[in-house]
FIMI-638520 format. One line per field, with one value per residue (C-alpha): x, y, z; residue in three letters. Coordinates in Angstrom, 3 decimals, always signed. Layout:
BEGIN
x = (X;...)
y = (Y;...)
z = (Z;...)
rest = (ala;...)
END
This chain:
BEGIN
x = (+16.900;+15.139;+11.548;+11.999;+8.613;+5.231;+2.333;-0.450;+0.254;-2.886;-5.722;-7.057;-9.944;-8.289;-5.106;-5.084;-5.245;-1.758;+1.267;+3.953;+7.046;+8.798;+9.915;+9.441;+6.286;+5.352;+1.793;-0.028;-3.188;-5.448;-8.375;-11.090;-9.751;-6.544;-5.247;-3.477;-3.934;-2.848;+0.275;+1.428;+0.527;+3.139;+5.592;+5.769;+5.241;+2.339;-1.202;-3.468;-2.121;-3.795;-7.031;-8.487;-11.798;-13.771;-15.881;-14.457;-14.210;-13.682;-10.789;-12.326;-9.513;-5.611;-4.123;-0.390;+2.007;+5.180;+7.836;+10.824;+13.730;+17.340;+17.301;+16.145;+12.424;+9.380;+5.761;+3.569;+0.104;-2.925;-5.030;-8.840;-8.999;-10.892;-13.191;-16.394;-16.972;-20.897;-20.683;-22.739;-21.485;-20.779;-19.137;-16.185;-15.966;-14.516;-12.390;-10.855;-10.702;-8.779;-6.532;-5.491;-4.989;-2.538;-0.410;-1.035;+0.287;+2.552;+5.638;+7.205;+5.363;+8.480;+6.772;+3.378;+2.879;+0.079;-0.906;-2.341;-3.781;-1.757;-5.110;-7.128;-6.471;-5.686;-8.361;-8.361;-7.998;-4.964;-3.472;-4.961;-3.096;-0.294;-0.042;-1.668;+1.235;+4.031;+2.702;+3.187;+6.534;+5.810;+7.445;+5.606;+6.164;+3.745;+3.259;+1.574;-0.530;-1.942;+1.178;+0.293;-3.053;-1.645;+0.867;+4.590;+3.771;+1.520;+3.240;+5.580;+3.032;+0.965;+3.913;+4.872;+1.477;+1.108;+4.450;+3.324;-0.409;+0.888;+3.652;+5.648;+9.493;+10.786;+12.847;+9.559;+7.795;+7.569;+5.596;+4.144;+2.553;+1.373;+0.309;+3.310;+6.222;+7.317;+8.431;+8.312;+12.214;+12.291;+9.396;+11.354;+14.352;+12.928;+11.485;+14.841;+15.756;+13.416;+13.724)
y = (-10.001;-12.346;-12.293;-14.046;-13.452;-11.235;-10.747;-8.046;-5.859;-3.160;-3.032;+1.163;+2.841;+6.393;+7.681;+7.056;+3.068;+3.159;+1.626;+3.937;+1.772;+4.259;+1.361;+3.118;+2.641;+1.877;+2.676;+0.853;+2.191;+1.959;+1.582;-1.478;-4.708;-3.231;-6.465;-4.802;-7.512;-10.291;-8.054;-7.662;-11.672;-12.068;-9.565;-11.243;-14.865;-15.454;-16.410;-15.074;-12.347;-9.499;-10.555;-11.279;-11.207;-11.113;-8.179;-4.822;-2.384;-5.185;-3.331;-0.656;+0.290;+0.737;-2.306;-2.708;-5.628;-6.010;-7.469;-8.651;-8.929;-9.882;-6.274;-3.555;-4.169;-2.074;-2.033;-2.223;-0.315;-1.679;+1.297;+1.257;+0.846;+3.580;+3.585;+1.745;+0.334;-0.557;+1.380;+4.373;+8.041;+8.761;+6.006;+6.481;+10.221;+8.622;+6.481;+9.196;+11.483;+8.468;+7.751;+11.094;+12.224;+8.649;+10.151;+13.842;+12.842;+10.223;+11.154;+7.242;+6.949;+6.612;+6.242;+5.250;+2.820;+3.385;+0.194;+0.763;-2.294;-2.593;-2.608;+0.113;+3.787;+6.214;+8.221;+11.441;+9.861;+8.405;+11.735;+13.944;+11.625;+11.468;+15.413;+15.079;+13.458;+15.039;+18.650;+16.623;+15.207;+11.868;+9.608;+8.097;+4.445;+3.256;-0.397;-1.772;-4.692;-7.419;-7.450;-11.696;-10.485;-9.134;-10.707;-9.663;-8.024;-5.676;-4.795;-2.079;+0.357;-0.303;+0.940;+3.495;+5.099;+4.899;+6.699;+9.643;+9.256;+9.462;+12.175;+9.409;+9.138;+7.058;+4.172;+4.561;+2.533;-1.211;-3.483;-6.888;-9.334;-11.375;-14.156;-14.928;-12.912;-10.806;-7.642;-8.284;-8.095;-4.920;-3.480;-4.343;-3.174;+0.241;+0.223;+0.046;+2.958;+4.988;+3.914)
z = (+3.276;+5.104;+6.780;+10.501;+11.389;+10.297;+13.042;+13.541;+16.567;+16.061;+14.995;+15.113;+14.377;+15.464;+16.700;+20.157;+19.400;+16.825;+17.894;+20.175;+19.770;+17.342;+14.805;+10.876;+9.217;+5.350;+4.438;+2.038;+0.230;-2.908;-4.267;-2.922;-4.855;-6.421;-4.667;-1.032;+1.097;-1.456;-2.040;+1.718;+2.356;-0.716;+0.821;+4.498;+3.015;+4.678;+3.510;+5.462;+7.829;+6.007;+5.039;+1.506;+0.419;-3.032;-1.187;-1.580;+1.168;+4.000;+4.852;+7.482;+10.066;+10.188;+10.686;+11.641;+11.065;+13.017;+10.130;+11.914;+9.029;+8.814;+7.848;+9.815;+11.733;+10.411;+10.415;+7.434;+7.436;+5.967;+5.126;+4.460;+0.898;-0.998;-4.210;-5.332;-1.941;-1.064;+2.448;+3.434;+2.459;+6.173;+6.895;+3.985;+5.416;+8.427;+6.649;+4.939;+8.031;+9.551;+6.183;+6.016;+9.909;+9.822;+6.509;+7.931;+11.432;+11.703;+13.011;+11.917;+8.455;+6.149;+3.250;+1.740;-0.968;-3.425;-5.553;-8.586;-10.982;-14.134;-16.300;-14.709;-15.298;-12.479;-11.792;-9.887;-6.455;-7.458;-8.726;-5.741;-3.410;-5.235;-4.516;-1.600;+0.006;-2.023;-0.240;+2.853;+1.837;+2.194;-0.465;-3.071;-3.972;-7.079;-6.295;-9.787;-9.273;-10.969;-13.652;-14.567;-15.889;-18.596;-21.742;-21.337;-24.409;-22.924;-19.337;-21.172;-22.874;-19.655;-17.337;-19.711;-19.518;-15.966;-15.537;-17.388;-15.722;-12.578;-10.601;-8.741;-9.282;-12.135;-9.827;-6.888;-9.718;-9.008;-11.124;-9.029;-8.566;-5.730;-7.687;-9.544;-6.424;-9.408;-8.057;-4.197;-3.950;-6.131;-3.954;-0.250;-1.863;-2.770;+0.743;+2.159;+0.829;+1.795;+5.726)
rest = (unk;unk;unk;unk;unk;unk;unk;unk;unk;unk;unk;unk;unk;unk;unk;unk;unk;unk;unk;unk;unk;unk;unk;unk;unk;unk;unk;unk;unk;unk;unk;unk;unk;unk;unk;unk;unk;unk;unk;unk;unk;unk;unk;unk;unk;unk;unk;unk;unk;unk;unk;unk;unk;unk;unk;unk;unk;unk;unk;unk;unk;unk;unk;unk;unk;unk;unk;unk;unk;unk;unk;unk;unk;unk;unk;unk;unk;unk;unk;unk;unk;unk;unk;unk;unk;unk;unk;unk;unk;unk;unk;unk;unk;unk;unk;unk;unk;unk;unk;unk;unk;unk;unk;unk;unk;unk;unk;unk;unk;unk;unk;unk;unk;unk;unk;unk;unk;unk;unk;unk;unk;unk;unk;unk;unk;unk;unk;unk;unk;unk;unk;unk;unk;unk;unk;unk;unk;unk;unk;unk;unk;unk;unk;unk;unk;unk;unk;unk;unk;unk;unk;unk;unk;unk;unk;unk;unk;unk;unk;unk;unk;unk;unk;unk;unk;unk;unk;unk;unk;unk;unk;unk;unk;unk;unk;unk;unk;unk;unk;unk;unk;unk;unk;unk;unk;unk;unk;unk;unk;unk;unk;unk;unk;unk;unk)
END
């Protein structure tokens, strides 16, 4: 599979502003700097078309990416990332009312990847949305980040633990890195199958 070409065709801060043209859409969420927009730059092969930054929480609306692919076209949805971010209470109430009317709503959302950073532990936002999104039968992908920060040595017992910390299915489990491209093919290919 091939990437022919990666651009951003919205930018939302509420429903009436996402995309109608039907194509199927993978979310991506997690916490601030669990590494999301390094890890779709690495999936499209492009540096910069989701933004980086060393700031947490820069992330503050829905943005969608138009991925045209020798396979099948889709969009990719950056979601505000959640967490430690230095914003005001009020403000991260909307960005969950907006997170969760997009994965409550969406009648294209084919799945929703949730990156988790191979040396942190899930913590309960992790596991609520986990079932969170399983009550809403959207599938699950655990996207685990970060994996060349850590010694071959140590990547095992970290997976292992984060597939019993976590209620995502066994093969939806893709260890990555957007550093090093480990994983990227593994993580479009479980994609696929979800489309």
């Amino acid at each position: 599979m091939k990437i022919l070409s990666a651009e951003i065709v919205a930018t939302a801060a509420g429903a009436s502003q996402f995309p109608r043209d039907g194509l199927p859409e993978i979310a991506f969420l997690g916490r601030s700097n669990v590494g999301k927009s390094s890890l779709l730059n690495r999936m499209v092969a492009r540096k910069q078309l989701a933004r980086t930054s060393g700031t947490p929480g820069k992330t503050r609306l829905v943005h969608f990416f138009h991925v045209r692919r020798s396979a099948r076209d889709l969009l990719l949805v950056d979601l505000p990332g959640y967490g430690y971010a230095k914003v005001p209470k009020r403000e991260r109430a909307q960005w969950q009312k907006l997170i969760e009317g997009y994965l409550e709503d969406r009648a294209p959302l084919r799945a929703a990847v949730l990156l988790q950073d191979i040396r942190r532990e899930p913590g309960e936002d992790e596991t609520l949305f986990v079932e969170w999104l399983h009550a809403r039968q959207v599938p699950v992908v655990l996207a685990v980040t970060k994996l060349d920060k850590l010694k071959r040595s140590q990547q095992g017992k970290r997976l292992g633990e984060l597939r019993e910390a976590l209620p995502v299915q066994r093969d939806w489990i893709v260890p990555t890195s957007a550093k090093s491209g480990e994983g990227i093919e593994d993580l479009w290919k479980t994609i696929d199958s979800l489309l």
